[in-house]
C-alpha positions as CSV (number, residue, x, y, z in Angstrom):
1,X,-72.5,54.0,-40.5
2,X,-70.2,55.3,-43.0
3,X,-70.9,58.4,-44.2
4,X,-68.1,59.1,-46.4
5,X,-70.1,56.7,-49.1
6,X,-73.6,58.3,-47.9
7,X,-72.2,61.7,-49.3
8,X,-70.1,60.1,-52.1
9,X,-73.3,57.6,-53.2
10,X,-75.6,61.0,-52.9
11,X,-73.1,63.0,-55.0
12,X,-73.2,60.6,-57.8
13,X,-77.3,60.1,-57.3
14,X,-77.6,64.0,-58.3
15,X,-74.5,64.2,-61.0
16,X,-76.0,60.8,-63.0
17,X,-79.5,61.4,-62.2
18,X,-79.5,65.2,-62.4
19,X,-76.4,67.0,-63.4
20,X,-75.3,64.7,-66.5
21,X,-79.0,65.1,-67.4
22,X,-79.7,68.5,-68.7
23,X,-83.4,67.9,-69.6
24,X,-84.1,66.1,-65.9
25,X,-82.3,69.2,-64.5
26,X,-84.2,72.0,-66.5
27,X,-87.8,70.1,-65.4
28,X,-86.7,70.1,-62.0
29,X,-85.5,73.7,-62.5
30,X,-89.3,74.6,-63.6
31,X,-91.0,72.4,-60.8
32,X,-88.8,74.5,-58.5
33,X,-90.4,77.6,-59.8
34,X,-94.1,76.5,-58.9
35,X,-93.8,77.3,-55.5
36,X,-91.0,74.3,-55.4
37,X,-94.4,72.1,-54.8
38,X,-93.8,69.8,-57.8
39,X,-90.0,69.6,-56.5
40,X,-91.1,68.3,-53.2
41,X,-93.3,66.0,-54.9
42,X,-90.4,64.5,-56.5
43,X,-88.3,64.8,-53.5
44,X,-91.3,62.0,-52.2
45,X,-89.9,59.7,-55.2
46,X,-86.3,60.2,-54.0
47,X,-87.5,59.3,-50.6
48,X,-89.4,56.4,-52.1
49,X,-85.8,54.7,-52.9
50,X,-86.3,55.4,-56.5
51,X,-82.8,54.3,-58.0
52,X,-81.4,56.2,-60.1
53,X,-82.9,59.2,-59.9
54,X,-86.3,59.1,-60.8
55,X,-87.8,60.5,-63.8
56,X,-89.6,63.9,-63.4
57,X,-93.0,62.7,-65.1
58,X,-96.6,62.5,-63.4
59,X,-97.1,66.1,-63.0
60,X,-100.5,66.2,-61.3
61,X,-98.8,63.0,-58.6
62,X,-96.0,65.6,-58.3
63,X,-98.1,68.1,-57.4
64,X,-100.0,65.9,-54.8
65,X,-97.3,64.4,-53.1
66,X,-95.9,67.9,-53.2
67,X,-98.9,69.5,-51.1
68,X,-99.2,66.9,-48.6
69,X,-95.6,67.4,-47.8
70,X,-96.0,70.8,-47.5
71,X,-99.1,69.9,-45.2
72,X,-97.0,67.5,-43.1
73,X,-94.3,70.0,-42.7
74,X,-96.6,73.1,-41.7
75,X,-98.1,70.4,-38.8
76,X,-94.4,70.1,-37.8
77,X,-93.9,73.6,-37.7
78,X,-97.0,74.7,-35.6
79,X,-95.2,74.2,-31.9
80,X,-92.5,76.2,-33.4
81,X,-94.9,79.2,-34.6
82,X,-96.8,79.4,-31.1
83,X,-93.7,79.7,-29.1
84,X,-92.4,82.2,-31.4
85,X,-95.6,84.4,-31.4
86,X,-95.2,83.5,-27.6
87,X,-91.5,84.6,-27.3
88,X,-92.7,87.5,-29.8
89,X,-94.9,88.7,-27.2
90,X,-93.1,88.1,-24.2
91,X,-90.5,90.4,-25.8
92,X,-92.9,92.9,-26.7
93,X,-94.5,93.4,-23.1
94,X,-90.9,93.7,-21.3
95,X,-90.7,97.0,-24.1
96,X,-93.8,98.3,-22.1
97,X,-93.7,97.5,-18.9
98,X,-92.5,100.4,-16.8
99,X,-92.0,98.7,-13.4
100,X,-88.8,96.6,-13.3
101,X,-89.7,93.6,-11.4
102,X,-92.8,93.4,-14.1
103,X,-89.7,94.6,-16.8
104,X,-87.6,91.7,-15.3
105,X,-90.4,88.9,-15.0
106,X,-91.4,89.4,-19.2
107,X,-88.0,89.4,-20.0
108,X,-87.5,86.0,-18.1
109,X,-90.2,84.6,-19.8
110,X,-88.8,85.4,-22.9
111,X,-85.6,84.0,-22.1
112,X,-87.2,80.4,-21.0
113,X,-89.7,80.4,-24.3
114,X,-86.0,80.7,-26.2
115,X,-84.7,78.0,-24.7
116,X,-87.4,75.7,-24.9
117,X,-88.0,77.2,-28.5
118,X,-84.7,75.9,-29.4
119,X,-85.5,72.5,-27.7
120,X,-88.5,71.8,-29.9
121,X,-87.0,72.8,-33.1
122,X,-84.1,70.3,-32.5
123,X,-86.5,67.4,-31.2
124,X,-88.7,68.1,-34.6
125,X,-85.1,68.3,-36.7
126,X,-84.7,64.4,-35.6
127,X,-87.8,63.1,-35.9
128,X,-90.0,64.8,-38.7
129,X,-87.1,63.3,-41.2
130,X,-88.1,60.0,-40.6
131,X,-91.7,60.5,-40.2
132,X,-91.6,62.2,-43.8
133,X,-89.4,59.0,-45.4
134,X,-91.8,56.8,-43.3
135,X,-95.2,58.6,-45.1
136,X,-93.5,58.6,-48.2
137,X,-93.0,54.7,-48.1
138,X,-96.3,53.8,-46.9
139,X,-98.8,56.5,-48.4
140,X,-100.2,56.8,-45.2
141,X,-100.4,60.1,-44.0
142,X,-100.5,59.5,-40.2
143,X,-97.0,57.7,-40.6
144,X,-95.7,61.0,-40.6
145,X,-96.7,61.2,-36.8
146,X,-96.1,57.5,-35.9
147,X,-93.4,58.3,-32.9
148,X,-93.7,55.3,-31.7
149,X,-92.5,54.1,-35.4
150,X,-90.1,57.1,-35.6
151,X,-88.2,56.6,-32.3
152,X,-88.4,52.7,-33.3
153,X,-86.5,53.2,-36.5
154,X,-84.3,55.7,-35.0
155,X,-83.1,53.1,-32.2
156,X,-82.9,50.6,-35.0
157,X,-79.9,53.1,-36.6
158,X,-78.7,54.2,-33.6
159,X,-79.1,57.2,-32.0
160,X,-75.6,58.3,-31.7
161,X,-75.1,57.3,-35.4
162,X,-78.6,59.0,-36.8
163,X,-77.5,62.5,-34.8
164,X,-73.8,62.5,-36.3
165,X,-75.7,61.5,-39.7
166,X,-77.8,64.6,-39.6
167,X,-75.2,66.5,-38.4
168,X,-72.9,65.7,-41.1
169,X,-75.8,66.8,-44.0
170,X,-76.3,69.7,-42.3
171,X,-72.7,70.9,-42.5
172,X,-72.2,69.2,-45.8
173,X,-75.4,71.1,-47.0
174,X,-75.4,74.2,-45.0
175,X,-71.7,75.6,-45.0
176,X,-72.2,75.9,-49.2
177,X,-75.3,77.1,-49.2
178,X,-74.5,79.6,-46.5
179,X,-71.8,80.7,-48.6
180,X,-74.2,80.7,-51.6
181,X,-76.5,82.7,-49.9
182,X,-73.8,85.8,-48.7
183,X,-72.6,86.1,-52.2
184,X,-76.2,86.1,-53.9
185,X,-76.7,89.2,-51.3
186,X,-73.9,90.7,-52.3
187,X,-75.2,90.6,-55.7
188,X,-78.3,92.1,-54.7
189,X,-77.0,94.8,-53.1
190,X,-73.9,95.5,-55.9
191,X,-76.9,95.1,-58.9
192,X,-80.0,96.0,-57.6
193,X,-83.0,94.7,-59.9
194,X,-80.5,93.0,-62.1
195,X,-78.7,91.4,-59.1
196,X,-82.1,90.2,-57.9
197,X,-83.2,88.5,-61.6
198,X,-79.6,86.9,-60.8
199,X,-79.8,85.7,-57.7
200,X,-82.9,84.2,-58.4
201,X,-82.0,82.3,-61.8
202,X,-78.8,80.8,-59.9
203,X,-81.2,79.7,-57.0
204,X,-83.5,77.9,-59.6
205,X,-80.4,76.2,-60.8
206,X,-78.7,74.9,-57.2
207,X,-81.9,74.3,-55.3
208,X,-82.9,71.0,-56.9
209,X,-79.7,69.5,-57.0
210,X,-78.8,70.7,-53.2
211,X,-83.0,69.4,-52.1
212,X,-81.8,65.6,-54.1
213,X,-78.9,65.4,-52.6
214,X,-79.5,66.1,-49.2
215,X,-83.4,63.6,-50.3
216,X,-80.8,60.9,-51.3
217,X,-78.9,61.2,-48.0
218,X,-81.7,60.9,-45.8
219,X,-83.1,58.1,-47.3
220,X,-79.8,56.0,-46.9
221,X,-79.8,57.1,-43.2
222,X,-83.3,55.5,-43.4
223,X,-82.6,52.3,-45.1
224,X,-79.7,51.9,-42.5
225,X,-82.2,50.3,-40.1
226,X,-83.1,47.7,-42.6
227,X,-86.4,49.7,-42.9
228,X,-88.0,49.2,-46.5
229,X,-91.4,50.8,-45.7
């Protein structure tokens, strides 16, 4: 797999599609400020393997596509609330206890609900990608679930290269936006109100582009395995 062109073939996806397109980028811009619902709608069409970037047309589609990816990824989310309200909890009663073996015993539990906390949320970070890519193809919505599918397709691209490809977006995507993220604080906290209003305008403007690229990525990783639904 090589994902110097993934990144370079994403790049010019968002700069033709997006970037050289003001009108495209202002749209996207707006569908980012409805609750970003209409941009994950879209985000669907990129995972569709809509080439060049697809038009941002079909509002009320958006919209729906938008929601049940929002649905899809709350359900992927829910073992990843419980153990934190677990973890919350487990935290909380070690605060109250008095007697130190009781003191020792909460704050053990909390320690193991951590760990396997972490566990889940990486096992989720590998497969919910492909179940989203997979529902987006097929319009069904229990392909989001299929692990039997999922781990299929994964084992298709490899599993050694579909970590390292994950990886790689997420340090491609998440160092810069890290960085974003400090100095849009620091604006905050230098301007107040006005930093705020700031902040928020120069969010509206990178989050599209940074959710189409990293869309665009994802769906090459997909395609890898020769998968075309």
């Amino acid at each position: 797999m090589d994902y110097g062109t993934m990144i370079g073939d994403s790049f010019t996806y968002v700069k033709e599609g997006i970037i050289d397109k003001v009108n495209k980028w202002l749209l996207l811009m707006i569908a980012t400020l409805i609750l970003t619902i209409p941009l994950m709608g879209y985000i669907m069409n990129v995972y569709r393997g809509t080439k060049p970037a697809p038009e941002v047309e079909g509002w009320g589609k958006l919209f729906v596509d938008g929601i049940l990816l929002f649905i899809v990824g709350i359900i992927y989310a829910i073992p990843i609330i419980i153990l934190e309200f677990l973890m919350i909890g487990a935290t909380f009663a070690t605060t109250m206890e008095s007697n130190p073996t009781a003191m020792m015993t909460s704050l053990a539990s909390a320690g193991i609900l951590a760990v396997i906390l972490i566990i889940v949320a990486i096992i989720i970070a590998i497969v919910s990608p492909i179940g989203i890519i997979r529902f987006a193809r097929t319009g069904n919505f229990g392909d989001a679930f299929n692990f039997g599918e999922i781990i299929t397709t994964i084992k298709k691209i490899g599993w050694l290269s579909y970590i390292l490809a994950l990886i790689v977006v997420a340090v491609v995507v998440g160092i810069p936006f890290l960085i974003l993220w400090f100095i849009l604080i620091a604006l905050v906290i230098a301007l107040s109100l006005v930093g705020m209003v700031i902040a928020g305008i120069i969010l509206l403007i990178v989050l599209p582009v940074i959710a189409v690229f990293e869309a665009r990525y994802l769906t090459q990783v997909y395609e890898s395995a020769g998968s075309t639904a």
